[in-house]
N, C-alpha and C positions, 0 to 999 in steps of 0.2 A: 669747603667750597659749597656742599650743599646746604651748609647752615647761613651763611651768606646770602646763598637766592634764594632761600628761602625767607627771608630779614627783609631783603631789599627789593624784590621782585614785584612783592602783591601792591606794594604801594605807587610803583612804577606803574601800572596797568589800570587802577582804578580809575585815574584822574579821563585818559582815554577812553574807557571802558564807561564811565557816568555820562560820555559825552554822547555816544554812542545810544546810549539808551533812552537818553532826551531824545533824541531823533527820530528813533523808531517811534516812540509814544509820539512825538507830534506829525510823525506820519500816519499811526494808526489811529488819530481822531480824525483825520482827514479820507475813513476809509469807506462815507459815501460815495465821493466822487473819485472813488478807486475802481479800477476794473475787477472781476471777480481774479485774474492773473494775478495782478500787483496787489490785491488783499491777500492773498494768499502769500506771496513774497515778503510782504510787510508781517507777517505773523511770523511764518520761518523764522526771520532775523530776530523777533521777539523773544521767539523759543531758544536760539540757541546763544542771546546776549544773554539769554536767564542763565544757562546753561551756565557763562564765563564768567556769572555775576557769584554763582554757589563758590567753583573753583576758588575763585580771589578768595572768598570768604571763608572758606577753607586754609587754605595759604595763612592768611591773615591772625586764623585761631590756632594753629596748630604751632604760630612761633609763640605768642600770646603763653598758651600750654605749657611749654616748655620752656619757657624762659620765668615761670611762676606768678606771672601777671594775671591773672586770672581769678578773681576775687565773686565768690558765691552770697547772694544775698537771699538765704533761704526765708521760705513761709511755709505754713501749715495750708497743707493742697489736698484736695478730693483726690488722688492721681487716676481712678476709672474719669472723673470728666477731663483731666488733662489728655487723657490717650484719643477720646473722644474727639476732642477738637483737632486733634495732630490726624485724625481718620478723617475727619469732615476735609483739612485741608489736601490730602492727598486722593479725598476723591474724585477728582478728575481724570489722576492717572488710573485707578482700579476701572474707570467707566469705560476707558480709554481701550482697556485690554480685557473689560466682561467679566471683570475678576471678584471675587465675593469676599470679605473681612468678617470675621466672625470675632464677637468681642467676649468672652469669658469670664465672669466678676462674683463674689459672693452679691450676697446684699448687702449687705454693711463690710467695710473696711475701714481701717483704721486710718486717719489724717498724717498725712507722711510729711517729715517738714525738708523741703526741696527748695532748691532756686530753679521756679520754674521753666524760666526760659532755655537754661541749658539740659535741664530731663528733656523740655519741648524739643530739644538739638538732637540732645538720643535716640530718643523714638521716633523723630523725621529721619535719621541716618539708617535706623537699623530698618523701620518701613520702606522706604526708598528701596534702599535692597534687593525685600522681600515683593516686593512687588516687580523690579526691574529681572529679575530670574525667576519670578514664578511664570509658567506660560498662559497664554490666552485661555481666560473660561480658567483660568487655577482656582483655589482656593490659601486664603493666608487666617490663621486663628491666633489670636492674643488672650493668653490667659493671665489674671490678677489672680494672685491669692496672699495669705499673708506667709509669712517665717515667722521663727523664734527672734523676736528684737524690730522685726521689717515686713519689706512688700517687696514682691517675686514678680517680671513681667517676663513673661514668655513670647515670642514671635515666631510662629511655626511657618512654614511658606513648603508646597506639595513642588518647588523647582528641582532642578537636576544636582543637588546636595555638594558636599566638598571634600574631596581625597581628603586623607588623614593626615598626609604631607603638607597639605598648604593648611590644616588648620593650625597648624602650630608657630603659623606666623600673619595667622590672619589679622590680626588688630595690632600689628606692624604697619610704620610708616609707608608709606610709596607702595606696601605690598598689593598686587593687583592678581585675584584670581576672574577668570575667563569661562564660559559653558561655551564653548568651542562657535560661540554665533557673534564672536566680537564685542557681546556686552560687557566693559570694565568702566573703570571711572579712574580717578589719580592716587584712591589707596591713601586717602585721608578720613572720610566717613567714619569707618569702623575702628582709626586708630584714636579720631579726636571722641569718640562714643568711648571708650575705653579709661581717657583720661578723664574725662568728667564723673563717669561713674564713680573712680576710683576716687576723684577731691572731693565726692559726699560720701565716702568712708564704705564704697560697697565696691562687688565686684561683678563682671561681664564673663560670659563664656558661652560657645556653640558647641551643639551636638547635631552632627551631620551623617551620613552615609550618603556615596554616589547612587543616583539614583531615589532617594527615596526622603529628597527636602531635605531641610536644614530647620533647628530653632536655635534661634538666641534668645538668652537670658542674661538679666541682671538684675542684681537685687539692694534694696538702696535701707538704710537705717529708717526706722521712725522720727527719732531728732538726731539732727545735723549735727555730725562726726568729720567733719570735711579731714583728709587727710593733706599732708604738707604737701604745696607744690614743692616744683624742683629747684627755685632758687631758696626756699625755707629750707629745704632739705641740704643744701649743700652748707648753708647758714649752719644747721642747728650740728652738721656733723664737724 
């Protein structure tokens, strides 16, 4: 049943959900002759059709994922300017909450061969995150460096860290852990950051204590080792 709604649902929702977001956007070009109330109303809705808009998209990859549809078109990438741009686009939210990113890099690294747009998925998932549980005025640091064969990103965030209990199902589907203030999301994030890593032949894992932050890392080849999805895998066995 839940593979089902999960197949059939995101597609249900988008066609409503596109229409939706035309609407706000041609309300919020009309937001000279808005009152300062109704601009403010009109952003709201922007903000949390963004919100419905990741979900779907979410939804949408995580059947994608696991049904083996999901095909990597790797290139030779800088991956310190790929983190780069993934931090430039999330700074609104660090501005938002005073928060500082520190980026941690040799000077030279070596050209990693990635499809970039889904590493760009990783590092917005696992950022997001670390930003969403770090507190106001926190600090988050991202360390580069290389391995034997690859390249290692680290994500540390000074938030309130993860019982040892739920890391052990952390980059589980649906799994949703809480810092006791309500902050979760739908427990897709870290499970679809998992399976990407893993189809460019690397692997994910955190090291947390309550109290005293969380880092995730993952560590990706130099060239593209993509490992089998799941419907090659079931092919090949």
């Amino acid at each position: 049943l839940q593979e089902a709604f999960v197949t059939s649902v995101p597609h249900e929702l988008r066609t409503p959900l596109t229409c939706i977001k035309t609407s706000v956007d041609l309300l919020a070009d009309t937001s000279a002759t808005l009152s300062e109330e109704q601009g403010e109303l009109v952003r709201t809705m922007g903000h949390h059709v963004g919100r419905l808009e990741s979900l779907v998209t979410d939804l949408l990859e995580i059947t994608k994922l696991e049904a083996g549809q999901v095909t990597l078109s790797p290139q030779h990438t800088d991956l310190r300017l790929l983190v780069d741009r993934v931090v430039d686009s999330l700074h609104p939210l660090t501005t938002r909450k005073d928060q500082a990113v520190y980026l941690h890099s040799p000077n030279a690294l070596p050209l990693v061969e990635i499809d970039r747009r889904r590493i760009e998925q990783v590092l917005t998932n696992i950022l997001s995150n670390a930003i969403k549980f770090t507190p106001k005025g926190g600090r988050i640091d991202i360390q580069l460096s290389a391995t034997a064969g690859g390249l290692q990103v680290c994500i540390q965030d000074n938030g309130p860290g993860i019982a040892a209990s739920d890391q052990e199902h952390l980059f589980d589907k649906f799994y949703v852990v809480t810092d006791g203030r309500g902050l979760s999301g739908m427990g897709l994030g870290l499970s679809i950051a998992r399976q990407l890593v893993e189809l460019h032949g690397g692997r994910i894992w955190v090291e947390s204590e309550p109290d005293r932050g969380s880092t995730f890392c993952f560590t990706l080849p130099l060239t593209a080792r993509p490992s089998l999805g799941s419907a090659e895998r079931s092919q090949a066995a």
